[in-house]
C-alpha positions as CSV (number, residue, x, y, z in Angstrom):
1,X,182.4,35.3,101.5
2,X,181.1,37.1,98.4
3,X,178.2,35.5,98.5
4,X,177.4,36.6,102.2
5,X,177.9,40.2,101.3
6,X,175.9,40.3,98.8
7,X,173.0,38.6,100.8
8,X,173.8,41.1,103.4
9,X,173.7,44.1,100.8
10,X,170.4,42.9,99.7
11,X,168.9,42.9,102.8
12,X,169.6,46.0,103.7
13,X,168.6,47.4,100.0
14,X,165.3,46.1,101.3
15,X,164.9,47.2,104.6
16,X,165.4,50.6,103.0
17,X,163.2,49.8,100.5
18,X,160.1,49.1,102.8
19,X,161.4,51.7,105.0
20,X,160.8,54.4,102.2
21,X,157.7,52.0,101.1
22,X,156.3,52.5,104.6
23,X,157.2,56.6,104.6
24,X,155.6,56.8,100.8
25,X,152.5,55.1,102.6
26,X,152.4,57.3,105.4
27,X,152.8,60.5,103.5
28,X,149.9,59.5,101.1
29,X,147.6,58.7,104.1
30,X,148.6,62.5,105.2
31,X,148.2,64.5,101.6
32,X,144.3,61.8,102.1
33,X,143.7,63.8,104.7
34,X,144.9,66.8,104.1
35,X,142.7,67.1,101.1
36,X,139.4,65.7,102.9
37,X,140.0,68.5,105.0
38,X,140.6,71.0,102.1
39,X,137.6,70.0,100.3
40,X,135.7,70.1,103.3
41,X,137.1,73.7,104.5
42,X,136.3,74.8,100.8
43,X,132.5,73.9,101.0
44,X,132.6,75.3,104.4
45,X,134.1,79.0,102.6
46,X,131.4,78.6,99.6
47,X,128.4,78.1,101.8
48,X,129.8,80.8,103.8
49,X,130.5,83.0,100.2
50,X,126.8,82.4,99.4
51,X,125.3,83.2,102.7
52,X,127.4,86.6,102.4
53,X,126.1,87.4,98.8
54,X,122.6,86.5,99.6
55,X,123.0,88.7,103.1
56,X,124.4,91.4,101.6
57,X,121.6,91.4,98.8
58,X,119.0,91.5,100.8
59,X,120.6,94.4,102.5
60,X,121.0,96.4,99.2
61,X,117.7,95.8,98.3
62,X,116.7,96.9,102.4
63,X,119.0,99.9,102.0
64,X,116.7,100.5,98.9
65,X,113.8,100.4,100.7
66,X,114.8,102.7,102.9
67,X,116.1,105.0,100.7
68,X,113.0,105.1,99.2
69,X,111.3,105.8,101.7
70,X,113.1,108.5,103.1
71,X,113.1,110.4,99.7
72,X,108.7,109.8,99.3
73,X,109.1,111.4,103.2
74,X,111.1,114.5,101.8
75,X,109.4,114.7,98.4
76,X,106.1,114.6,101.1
77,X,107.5,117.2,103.8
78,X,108.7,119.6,100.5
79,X,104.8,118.7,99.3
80,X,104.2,122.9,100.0
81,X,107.1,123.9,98.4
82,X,107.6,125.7,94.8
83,X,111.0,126.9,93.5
84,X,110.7,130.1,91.9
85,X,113.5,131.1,89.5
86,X,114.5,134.6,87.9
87,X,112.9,136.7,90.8
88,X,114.9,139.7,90.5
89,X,116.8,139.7,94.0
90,X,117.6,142.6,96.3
91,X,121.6,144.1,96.8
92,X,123.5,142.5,99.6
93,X,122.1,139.7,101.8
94,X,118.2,139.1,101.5
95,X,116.3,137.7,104.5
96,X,113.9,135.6,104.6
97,X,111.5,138.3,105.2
98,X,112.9,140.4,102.5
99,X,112.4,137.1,100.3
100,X,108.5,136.3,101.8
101,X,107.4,139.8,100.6
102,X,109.0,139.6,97.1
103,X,107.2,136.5,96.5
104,X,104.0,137.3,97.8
105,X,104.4,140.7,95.5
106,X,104.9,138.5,92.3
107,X,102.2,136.2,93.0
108,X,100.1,139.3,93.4
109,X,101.1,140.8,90.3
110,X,102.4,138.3,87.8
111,X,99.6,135.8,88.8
112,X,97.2,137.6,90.1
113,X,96.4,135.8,93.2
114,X,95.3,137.3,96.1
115,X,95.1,136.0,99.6
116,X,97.9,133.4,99.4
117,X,99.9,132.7,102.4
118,X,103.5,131.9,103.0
119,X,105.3,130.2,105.6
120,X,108.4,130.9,104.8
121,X,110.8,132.0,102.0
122,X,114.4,132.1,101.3
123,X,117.2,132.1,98.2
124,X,119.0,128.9,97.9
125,X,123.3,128.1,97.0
126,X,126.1,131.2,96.8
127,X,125.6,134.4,94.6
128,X,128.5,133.9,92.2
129,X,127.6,136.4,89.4
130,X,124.7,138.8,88.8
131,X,121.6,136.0,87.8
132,X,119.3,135.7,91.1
133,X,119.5,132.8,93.0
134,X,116.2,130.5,93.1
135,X,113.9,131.2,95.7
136,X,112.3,128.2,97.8
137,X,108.9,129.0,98.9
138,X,106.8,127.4,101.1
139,X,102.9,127.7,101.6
140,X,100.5,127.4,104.4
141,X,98.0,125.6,102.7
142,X,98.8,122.7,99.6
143,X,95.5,124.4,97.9
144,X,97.5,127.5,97.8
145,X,100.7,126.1,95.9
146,X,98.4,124.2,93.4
147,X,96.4,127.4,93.1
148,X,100.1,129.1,92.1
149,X,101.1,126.2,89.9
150,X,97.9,126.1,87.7
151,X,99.1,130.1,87.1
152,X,102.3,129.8,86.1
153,X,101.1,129.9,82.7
154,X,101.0,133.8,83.0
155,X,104.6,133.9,84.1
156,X,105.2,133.1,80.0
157,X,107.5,135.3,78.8
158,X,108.8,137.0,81.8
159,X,112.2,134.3,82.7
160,X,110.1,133.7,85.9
161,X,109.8,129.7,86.3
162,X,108.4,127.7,89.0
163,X,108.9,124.2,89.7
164,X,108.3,121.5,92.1
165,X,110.8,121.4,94.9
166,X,112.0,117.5,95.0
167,X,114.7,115.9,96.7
168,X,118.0,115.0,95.1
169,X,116.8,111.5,94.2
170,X,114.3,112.6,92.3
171,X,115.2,115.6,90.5
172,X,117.8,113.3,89.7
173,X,115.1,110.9,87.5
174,X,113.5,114.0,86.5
175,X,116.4,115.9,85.0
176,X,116.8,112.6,82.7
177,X,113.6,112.4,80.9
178,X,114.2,116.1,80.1
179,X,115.6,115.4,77.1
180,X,112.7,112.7,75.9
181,X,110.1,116.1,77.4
182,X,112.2,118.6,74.9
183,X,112.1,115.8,72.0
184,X,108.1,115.4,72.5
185,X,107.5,118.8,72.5
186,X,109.1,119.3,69.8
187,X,107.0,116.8,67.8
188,X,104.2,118.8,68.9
189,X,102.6,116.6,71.7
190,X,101.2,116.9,75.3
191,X,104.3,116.6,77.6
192,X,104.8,117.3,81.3
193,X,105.6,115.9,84.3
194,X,103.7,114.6,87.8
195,X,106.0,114.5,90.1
196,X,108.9,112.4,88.5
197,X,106.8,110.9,85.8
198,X,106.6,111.8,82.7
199,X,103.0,112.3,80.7
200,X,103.8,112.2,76.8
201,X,100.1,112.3,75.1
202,X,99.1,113.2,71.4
203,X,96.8,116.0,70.8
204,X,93.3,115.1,69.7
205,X,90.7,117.0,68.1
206,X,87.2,116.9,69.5
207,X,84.3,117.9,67.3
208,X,81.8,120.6,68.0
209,X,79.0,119.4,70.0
210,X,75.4,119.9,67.9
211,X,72.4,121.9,68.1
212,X,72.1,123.9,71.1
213,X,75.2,122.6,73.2
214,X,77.6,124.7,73.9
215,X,81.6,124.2,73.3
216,X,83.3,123.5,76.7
217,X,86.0,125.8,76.6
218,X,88.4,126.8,79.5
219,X,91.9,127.7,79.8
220,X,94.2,125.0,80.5
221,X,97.7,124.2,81.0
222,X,100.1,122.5,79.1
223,X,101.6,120.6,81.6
224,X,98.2,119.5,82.5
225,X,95.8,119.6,80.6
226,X,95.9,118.8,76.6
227,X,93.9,121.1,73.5
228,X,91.8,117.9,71.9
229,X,89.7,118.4,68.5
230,X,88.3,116.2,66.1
231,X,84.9,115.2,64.4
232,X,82.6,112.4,65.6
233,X,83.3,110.2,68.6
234,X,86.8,110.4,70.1
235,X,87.6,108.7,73.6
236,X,90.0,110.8,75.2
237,X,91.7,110.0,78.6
238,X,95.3,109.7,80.7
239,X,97.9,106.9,80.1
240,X,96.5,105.8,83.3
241,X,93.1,105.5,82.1
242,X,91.7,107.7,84.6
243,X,88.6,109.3,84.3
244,X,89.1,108.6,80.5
245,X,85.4,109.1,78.5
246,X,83.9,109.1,75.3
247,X,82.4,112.2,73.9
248,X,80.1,112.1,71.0
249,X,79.1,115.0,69.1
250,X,77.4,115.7,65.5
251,X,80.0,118.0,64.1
252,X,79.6,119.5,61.2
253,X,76.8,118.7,60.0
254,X,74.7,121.0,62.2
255,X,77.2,123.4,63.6
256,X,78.9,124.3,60.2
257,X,82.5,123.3,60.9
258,X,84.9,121.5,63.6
259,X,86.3,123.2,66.2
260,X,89.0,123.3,68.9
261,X,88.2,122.5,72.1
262,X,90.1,122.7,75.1
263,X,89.7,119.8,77.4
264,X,90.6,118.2,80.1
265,X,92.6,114.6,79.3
266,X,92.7,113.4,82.6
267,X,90.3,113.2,85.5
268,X,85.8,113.7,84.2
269,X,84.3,115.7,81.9
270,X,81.9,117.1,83.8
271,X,83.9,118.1,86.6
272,X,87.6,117.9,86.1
273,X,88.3,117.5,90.4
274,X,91.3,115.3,89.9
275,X,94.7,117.1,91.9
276,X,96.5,119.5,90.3
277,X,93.8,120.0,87.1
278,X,91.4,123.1,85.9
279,X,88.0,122.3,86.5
280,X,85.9,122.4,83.5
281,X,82.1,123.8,82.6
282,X,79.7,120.8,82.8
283,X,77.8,120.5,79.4
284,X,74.0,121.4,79.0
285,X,71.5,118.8,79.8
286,X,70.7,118.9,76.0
287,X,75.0,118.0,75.3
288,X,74.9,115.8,77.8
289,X,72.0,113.7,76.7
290,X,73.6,113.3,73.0
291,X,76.9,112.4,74.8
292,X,75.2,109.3,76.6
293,X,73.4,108.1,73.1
294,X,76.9,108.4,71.5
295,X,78.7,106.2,74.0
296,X,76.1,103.5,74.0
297,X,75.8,103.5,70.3
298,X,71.9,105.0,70.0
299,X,70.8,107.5,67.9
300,X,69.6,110.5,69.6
């Protein structure tokens, strides 16, 4: 009888056995599945995570673009423009008439430039204390502004400034070279900006031409044009290398001594059109000839 039970207690410990055997089996075939389909959801979520990153890089670099684009098309549409500073301004509220006629007075007086017409003018931001507020002003005519801008030289000395009237964007990039403008400056070089570039250049010395050619003198600019001097043969020309030339001249040895001469660094030498620049006097015939045997390496 003891023997029966115990066969009959074995086989049920078996039938549970391969019942739990058969439950393991079926729950591994499940967790099988279960992570088929997770590693097949997960490359699914990564190619989606990298179609996102690549989407949303190209639209940063769109949104760039465009963002560009639209602050060349304001830095254009302000292309007229000149922001004046330290215009003494009128008591209570100024118009933009009021503000017209002051700055056609000062370009009248301080520049003295007749003839130059004006669009429009008004003050910019809230009076908060007594210092005037910056004029914008806008010409008719882009020849007009440049004309203004070429003056501005005169203003030295009176706490009247004019400047280029960019958009946020690129003030923004201008404002951060100032210090590297201030530094160069102080080191005694060329420095000034075109439009939100800035032109560091050293200052040459350009012997005096021989004989019977006169010295090409002019007044220029510091922001754009550089005072060059040296003896001999000096190539002088913009970071750019535009309208960069060589100049040859005899120096001392028939003139007596060097000497300074203004010139123009960037655009020709014999007619200085490039935007923005003071044209310079073209050389005699005879300066001219001696200049050519200089840069080909004749004697004259």
């Amino acid at each position: 009888m003891l023997e029966s039970q115990e066969r009959a207690y074995k086989t049920a410990l078996e039938m549970v056995v391969n019942q739990m055997n058969d439950q393991i089996k079926k729950l591994e075939g499940k967790f099988s599945d279960l992570t088929v389909s997770l590693e097949f959801t997960q490359r699914e979520v990564d190619e989606l995570i990298s179609d996102i990153k690549e989407q949303t890089k190209s639209s940063h670099e769109k949104i760039k673009q465009l963002e560009e684009r639209i602050n060349h098309q304001e830095d254009y549409i302000r292309k007229k423009n000149v922001r004046i500073s330290g215009v003494e301004e009128r008591d209570g509220n100024e118009t933009w008439e009021q503000s017209v006629k002051t700055v056609t007075s000062m370009l009248q007086d301080k520049l003295q430039l007749e003839g130059l017409e004006l669009e429009r003018a008004h003050r910019v931001g809230a009076r908060q204390d007594a210092n005037p507020r910056t004029i914008v002003a806008r010409f008719s005519r882009y020849c007009d502004r440049e004309a203004a801008m070429r003056n501005a030289r005169k203003l030295k000395g009176t706490n009247i400034f004019l400047d280029d009237d960019l958009c946020p964007a690129s003030q923004a990039i201008k404002n951060a070279q100032m210090p590297q403008l201030k530094q160069a400056k102080a080191q005694g070089k060329i420095a000034f900006f075109r439009h939100t570039k800035l032109i560091i250049r050293e200052r040459y010395n350009v012997g005096a031409a021989a004989g019977r050619g006169r010295q090409p003198t002019g007044d220029t600019d510091e922001g754009t044009a550089a005072s060059a001097s040296t003896r001999g043969q000096q190539t002088v020309g913009d970071a750019g290398g535009v309208g960069g030339v060589e100049r040859g001249a005899k120096g001392s040895a028939q003139s007596g001594s060097a000497t300074d001469v203004d010139v123009q660094v960037a655009g020709t030498w014999s007619d200085g059109k490039e935007e923005g620049f003071p044209s310079l006097p073209t050389p005699r015939s005879d300066v001219s000839l001696l200049l050519s045997h200089s840069a080909s390496g004749a004697s004259p």
